[in-house]
C-alpha positions as CSV (number, residue, x, y, z in Angstrom):
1,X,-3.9,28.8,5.5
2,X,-1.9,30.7,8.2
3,X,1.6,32.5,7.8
4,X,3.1,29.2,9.8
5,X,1.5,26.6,8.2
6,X,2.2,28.0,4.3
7,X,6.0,28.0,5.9
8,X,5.6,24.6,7.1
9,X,5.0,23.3,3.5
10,X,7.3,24.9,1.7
11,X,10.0,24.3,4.1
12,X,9.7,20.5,3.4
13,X,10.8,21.3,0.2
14,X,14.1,22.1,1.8
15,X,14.0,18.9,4.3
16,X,13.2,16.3,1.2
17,X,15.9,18.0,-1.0
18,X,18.4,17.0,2.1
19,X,17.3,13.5,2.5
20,X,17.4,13.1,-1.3
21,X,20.7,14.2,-1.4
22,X,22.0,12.3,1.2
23,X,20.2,9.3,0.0
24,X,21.4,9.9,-4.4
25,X,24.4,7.7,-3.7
26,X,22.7,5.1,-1.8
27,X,20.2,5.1,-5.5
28,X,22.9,5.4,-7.5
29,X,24.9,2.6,-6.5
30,X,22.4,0.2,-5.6
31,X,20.3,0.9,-8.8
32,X,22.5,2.8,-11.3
33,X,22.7,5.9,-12.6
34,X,19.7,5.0,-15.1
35,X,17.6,3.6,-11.7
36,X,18.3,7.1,-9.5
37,X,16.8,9.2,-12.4
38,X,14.1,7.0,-12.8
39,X,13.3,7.3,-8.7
40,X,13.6,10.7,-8.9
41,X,11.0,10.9,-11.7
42,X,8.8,8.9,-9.6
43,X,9.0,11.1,-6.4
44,X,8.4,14.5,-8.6
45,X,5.4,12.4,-10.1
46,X,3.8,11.3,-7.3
47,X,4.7,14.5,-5.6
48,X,3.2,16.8,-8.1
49,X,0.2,14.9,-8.8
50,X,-0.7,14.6,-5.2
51,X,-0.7,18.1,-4.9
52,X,-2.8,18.8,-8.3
53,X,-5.4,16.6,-6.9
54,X,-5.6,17.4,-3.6
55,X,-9.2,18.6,-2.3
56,X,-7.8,22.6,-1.3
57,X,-4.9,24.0,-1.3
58,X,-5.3,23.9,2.9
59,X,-4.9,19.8,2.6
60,X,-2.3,19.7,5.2
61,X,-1.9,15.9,5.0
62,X,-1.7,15.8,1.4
63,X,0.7,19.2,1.1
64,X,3.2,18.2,3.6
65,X,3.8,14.7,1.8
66,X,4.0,16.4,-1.9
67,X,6.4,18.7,-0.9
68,X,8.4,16.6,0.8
69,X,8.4,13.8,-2.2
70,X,9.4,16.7,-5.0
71,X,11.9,17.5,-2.5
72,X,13.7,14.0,-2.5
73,X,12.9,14.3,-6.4
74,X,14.9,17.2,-6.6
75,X,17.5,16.3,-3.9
76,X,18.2,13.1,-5.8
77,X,17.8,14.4,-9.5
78,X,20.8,17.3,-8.7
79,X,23.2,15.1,-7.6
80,X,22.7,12.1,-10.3
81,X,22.7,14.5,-13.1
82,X,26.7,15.9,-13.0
83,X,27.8,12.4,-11.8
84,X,26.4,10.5,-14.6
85,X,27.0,13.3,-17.3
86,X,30.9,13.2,-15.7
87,X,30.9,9.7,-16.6
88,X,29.5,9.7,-20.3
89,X,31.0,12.7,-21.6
90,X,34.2,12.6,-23.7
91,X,37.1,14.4,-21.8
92,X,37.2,17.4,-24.6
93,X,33.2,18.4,-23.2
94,X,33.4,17.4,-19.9
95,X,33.9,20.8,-18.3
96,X,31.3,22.6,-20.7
97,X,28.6,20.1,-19.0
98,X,30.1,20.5,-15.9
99,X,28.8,24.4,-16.6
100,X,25.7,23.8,-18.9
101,X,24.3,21.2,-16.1
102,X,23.8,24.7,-13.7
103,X,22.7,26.6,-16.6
104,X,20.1,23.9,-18.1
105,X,18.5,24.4,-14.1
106,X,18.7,27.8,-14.3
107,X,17.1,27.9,-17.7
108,X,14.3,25.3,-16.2
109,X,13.2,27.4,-13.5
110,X,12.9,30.0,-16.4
111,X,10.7,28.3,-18.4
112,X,8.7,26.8,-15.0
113,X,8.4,30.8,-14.0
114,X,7.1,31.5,-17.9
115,X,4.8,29.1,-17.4
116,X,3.2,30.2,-13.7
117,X,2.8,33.6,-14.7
118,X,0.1,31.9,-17.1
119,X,-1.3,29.0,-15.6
120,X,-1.3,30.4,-11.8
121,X,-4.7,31.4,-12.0
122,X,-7.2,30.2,-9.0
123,X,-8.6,28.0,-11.6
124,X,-5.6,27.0,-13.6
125,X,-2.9,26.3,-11.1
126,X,-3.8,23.0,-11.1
127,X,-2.3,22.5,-14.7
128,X,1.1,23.6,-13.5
129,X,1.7,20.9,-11.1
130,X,0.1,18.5,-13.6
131,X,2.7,19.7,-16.4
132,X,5.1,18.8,-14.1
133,X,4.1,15.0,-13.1
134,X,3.8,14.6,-16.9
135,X,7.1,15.5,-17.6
136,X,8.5,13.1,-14.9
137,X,6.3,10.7,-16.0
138,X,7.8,10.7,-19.5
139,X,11.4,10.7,-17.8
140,X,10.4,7.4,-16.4
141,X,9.4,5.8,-19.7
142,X,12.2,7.1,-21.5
143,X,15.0,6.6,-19.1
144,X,15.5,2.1,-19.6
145,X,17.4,2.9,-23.7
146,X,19.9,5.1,-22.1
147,X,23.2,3.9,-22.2
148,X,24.2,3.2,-18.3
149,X,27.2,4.6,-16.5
150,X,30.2,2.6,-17.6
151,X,32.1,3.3,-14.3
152,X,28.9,2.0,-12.8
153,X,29.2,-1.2,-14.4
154,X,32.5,-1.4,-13.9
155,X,31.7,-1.7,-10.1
156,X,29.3,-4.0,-10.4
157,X,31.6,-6.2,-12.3
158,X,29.0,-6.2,-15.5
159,X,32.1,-6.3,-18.0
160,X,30.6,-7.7,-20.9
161,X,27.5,-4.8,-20.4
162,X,30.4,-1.7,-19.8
163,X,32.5,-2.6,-23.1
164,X,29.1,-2.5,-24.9
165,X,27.6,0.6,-23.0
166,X,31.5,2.3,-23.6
167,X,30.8,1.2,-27.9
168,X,27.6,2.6,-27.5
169,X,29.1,6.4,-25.9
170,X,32.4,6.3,-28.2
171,X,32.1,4.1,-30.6
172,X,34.8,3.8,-32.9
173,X,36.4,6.4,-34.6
174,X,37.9,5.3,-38.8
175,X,38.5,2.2,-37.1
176,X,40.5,3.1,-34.2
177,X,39.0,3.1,-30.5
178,X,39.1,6.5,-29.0
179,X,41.6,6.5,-26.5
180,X,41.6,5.2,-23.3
181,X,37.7,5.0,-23.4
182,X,37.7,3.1,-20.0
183,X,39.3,5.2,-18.1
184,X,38.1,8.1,-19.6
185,X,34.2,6.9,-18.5
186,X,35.6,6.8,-14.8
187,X,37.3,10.7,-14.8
188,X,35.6,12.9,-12.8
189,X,34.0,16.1,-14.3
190,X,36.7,18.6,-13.8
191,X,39.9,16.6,-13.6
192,X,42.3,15.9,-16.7
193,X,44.5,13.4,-15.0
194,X,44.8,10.3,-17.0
195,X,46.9,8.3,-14.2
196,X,44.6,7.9,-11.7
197,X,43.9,4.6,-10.5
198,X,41.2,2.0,-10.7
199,X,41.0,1.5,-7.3
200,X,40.5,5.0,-6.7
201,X,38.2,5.8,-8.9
202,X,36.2,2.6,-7.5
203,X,36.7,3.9,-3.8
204,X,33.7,5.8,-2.1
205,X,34.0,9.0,-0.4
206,X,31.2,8.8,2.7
207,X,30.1,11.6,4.7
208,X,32.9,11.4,7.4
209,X,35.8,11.4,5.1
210,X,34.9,14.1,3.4
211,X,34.9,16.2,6.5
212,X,38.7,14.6,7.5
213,X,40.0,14.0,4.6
214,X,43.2,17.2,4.2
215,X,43.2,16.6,0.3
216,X,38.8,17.4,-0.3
217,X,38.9,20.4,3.0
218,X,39.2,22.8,0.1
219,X,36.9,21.7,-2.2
220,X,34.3,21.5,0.9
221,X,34.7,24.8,1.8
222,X,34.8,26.5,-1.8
223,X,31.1,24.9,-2.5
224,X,30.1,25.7,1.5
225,X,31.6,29.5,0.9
226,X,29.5,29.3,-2.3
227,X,26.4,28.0,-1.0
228,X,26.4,30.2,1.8
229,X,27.0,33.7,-0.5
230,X,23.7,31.9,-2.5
231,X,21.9,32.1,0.2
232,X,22.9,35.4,1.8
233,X,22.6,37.1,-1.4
234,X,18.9,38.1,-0.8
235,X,17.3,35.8,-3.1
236,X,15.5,33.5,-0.7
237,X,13.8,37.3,0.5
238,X,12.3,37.7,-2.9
239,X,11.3,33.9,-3.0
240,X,9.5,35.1,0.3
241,X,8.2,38.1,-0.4
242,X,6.5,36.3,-4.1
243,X,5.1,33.9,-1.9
244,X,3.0,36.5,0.3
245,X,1.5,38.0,-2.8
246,X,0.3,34.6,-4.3
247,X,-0.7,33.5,-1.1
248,X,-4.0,35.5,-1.0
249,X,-5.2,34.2,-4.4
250,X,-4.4,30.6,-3.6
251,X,-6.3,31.0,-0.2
252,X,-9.2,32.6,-1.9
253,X,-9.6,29.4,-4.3
């Protein structure tokens, strides 16, 4: 496999993470919070098991089409997870799993790294990407019990469903309800204001009013200034240069 066309597969990577993004709320409010982890789950298991059983590693069919499904896995997977853990967590923890979402990633590439340096053999490597579809796989079995997003239900009118999904987070506490447990499942992740609305927390932010909006300009530009130092901070070189060395042992399998 060339320089160009190893580049062209792992770039789709990149190009499924955007369209997942850009597609999570479309999953998210059309199938729940529950639903978008479960389609993640699927894409990262088709995607990983097409590329464990693909022929060679110089399928370029089959190696364009899994990296662009784990890509929408991913894309969809990083922006269901903070949304539906800002709207299950109790106000007290919200802002330590606003931190430990980041840190559970970082830990997972960790352990997936751990893992390579073993299993990347020419005659192993197959069980990485296999490890991988299992674990989605299990995701997707496991995901219909949990409790769904109350603010989700609220939405979709399913009031009977939210009380009984808001018991099931918070319970009761020596007989008294904790407080405000309805609007506390509608707060987002790093706010502590307990006046907001219903009808704001209801109301969707698309694409173009989050580029006009005056009130979210600094937000924008604090994670754009942050994804941008991210990406100029030398890591994707090393990501580069790692991917030079391997690529002579996967091209001799």
């Amino acid at each position: 496999m060339s320089d160009a066309a190893f580049s062209l597969v792992t770039s789709l990577f990149t190009v499924g993470g955007f369209i997942g993004s850009l597609s999570a709320n479309i999953a998210m409010d059309r199938y729940g919070r529950k639903g978008a982890t479960r389609i993640s789950a699927l894409f990262n298991a088709a995607g990983a098991t097409i590329s464990g059983l693909a022929a060679s590693i110089a399928s370029m069919a089959l190696g364009r089409l899994a990296s662009f499904l784990v890509g929408v896995a991913a894309g969809i997977g990083i922006c269901v997870g903070p949304i539906y853990l800002s709207e299950i967590a109790p106000p007290d923890i919200k802002g330590s799993l606003g931190v430990l979402t980041q840190l559970a990633i970082v830990i997972g590439i960790m352990a997936s790294q751990a893992i390579g340096f073993t299993l990347a053999t020419p005659t192993h490597w197959r069980l990485v990407l296999f490890l991988s579809s299992a674990l989605s796989v299990i995701q997707f079995l496991l995901a219909p019990p949990i409790v769904e997003s109350p603010a989700y239900l609220l939405r979709h009118a399913l009031i009977a469903e939210r009380k009984a999904a808001i018991q099931s987070l918070w319970g009761s506490q020596s007989g008294v309800a904790r407080p405000d447990p309805e609007n506390i499942a509608e707060e987002p992740l790093l706010t502590s204001n307990d006046d907001v609305s219903d009808a704001e927390h209801s109301s969707v932010v698309t694409v173009p009013k989050l580029l006009t909006s005056p009130e979210l300009r600094r937000p924008l530009f604090t994670v754009v200034f942050a994804m941008l130092s991210q990406q100029t901070s030398g890591i994707n070189a090393g990501k580069i240069f790692t991917q030079h060395n391997l690529l002579g042992m996967l091209t001799e399998y």
